[in-house]
N, C-alpha and C positions, 0 to 999 in steps of 0.2 A: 504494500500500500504506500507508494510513495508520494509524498507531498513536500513540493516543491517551493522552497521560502526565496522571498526578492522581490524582484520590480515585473518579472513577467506571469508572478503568483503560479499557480500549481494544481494539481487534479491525481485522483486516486480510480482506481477500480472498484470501488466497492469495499465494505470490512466496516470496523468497531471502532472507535476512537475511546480510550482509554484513562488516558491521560486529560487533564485540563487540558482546554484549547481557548488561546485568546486571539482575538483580531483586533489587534490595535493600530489605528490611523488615526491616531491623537497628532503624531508632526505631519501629517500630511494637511495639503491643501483645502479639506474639504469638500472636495468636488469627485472625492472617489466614495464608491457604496460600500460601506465594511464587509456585506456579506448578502448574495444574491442566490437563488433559491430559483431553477429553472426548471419548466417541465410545463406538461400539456395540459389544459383547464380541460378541454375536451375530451380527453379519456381517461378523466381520473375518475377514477370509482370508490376512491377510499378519502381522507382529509388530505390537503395538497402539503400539509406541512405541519409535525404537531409537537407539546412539547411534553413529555410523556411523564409522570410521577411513578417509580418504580415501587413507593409505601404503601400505594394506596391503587394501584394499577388503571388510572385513568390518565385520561390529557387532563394536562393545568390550565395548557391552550392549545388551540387547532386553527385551523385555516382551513376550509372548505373548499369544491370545485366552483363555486358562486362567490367565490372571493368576501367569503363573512368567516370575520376575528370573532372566537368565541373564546371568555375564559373563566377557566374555575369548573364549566360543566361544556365535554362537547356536543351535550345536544340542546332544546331548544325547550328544554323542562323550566319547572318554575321558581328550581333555584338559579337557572343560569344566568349568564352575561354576555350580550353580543353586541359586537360593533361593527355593523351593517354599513355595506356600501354606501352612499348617500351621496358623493359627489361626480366627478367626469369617470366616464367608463375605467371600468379595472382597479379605483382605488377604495380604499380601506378609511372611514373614518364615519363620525356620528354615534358618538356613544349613547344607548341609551340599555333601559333594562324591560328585562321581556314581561311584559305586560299581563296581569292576570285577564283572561276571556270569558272564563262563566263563574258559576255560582257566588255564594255569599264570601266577602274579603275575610283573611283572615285578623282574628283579634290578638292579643296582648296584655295580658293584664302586670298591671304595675303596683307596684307596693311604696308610698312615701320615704326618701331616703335610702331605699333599695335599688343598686343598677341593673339594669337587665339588659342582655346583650339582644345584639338585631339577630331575632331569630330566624334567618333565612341569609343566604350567599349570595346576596344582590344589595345593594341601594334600597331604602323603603321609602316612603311618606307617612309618618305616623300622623296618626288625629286623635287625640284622649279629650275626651267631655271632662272638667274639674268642675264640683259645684265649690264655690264661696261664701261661708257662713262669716263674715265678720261679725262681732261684736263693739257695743255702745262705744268700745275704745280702743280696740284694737283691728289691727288692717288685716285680712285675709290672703295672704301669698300662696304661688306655687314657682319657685325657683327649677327651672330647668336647666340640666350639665348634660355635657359630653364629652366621652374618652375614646379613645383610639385603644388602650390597653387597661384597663378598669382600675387604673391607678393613678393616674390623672387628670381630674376632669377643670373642663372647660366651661366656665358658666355663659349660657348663651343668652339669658334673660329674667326678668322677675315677671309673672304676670303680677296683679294685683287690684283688691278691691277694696278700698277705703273701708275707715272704719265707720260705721251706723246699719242699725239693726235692719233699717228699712230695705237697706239692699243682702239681707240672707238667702240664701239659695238663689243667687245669679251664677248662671252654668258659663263658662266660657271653652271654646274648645280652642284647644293647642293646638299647629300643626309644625311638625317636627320634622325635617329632612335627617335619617342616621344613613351614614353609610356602611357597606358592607365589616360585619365584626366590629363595627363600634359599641360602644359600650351609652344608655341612655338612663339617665338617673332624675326623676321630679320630687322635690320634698314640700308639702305641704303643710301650712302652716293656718290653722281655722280653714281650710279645705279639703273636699275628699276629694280623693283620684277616682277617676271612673274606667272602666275598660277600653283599651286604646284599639282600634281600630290601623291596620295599615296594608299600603297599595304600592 
């Protein structure tokens, strides 16, 4: 299997690569491709290109014969991730995440003060109903965080309902962008959390 290092680069027959392999064109000029990946979209019958997890025995990611980047799942279930052709023929780009099509969305339940991770391997849109009970003196909050590793969190905002009795049980719904394995944390404070809803 010979592979040929330099300026006229190199080609093998076929085999195993073994060893680490790097393609570095960091001093180059920029205008060469670090690594190009050729072959027929027409008779491919299998993924055109994928990148396989040997722990767990699936692709992480694949490329298809319809030139769609999927990753995390290669098929088009409803945990996956796909990044859909979307611009001039043959290119790759348009992220978005695959869409629920029938039945009822699924829910979420949330515990004050408790993180719960994004149950699913996509991007969500979370939505939780909070009702707000202040009292004659006191403001009613729901501080919402967010963590990438459930060790850090990020405070993204306070909701909040002033304090007087007259405004008890005003419901406000949250809605929450988490990304995939983030970590989603609301603490309530004279508020209950309601079951979250997400899409």
């Amino acid at each position: 299997m010979p592979i040929v290092s330099g300026g006229g680069g190199g080609s093998f027959t076929g085999g195993t690569i073994t060893k680490p392999l790097v393609v570095d064109l960091s001093a180059s000029d920029g205008n060469s491709i670090p690594l190009q990946v050729r072959g027929s979209f027409a008779a491919q019958n299998v993924d055109f290109l994928s990148i396989f997890n040997t722990d767990t025995s699936v692709d992480m990611y694949a490329v298809d014969a319809a030139a769609v980047f999927r990753a995390n799942n290669r098929d088009t279930g409803a945990n996956g991730l796909n990044f859909a052709g979307q611009g001039p023929a043959n290119s790759i780009g348009g992220y978005k995440t695959l869409a629920i099509t029938a039945g009822a969305l699924p829910t979420l339940a949330l515990t004050s003060g408790v993180a719960a991770q994004n149950p699913v391997q996509r991007d969500v849109h979370l939505v939780v109903p909070v009702t707000f009970n202040p009292t004659a003196g006191a403001a009613a909050t729901c501080l919402a965080q967010l963590s990438p590793d459930n060790v850090t969190f990020s405070t993204l905002g306070t909701e909040t309902e002033p304090a007087g009795v007259a405004l008890d049980g005003t419901i406000h719904l949250l809605t929450l962008f988490v990304p995939y394995a983030y970590w989603i944390k609301l603490t309530a404070t004279n508020a209950t959390i309601g079951t979250g809803t997400y899409y």
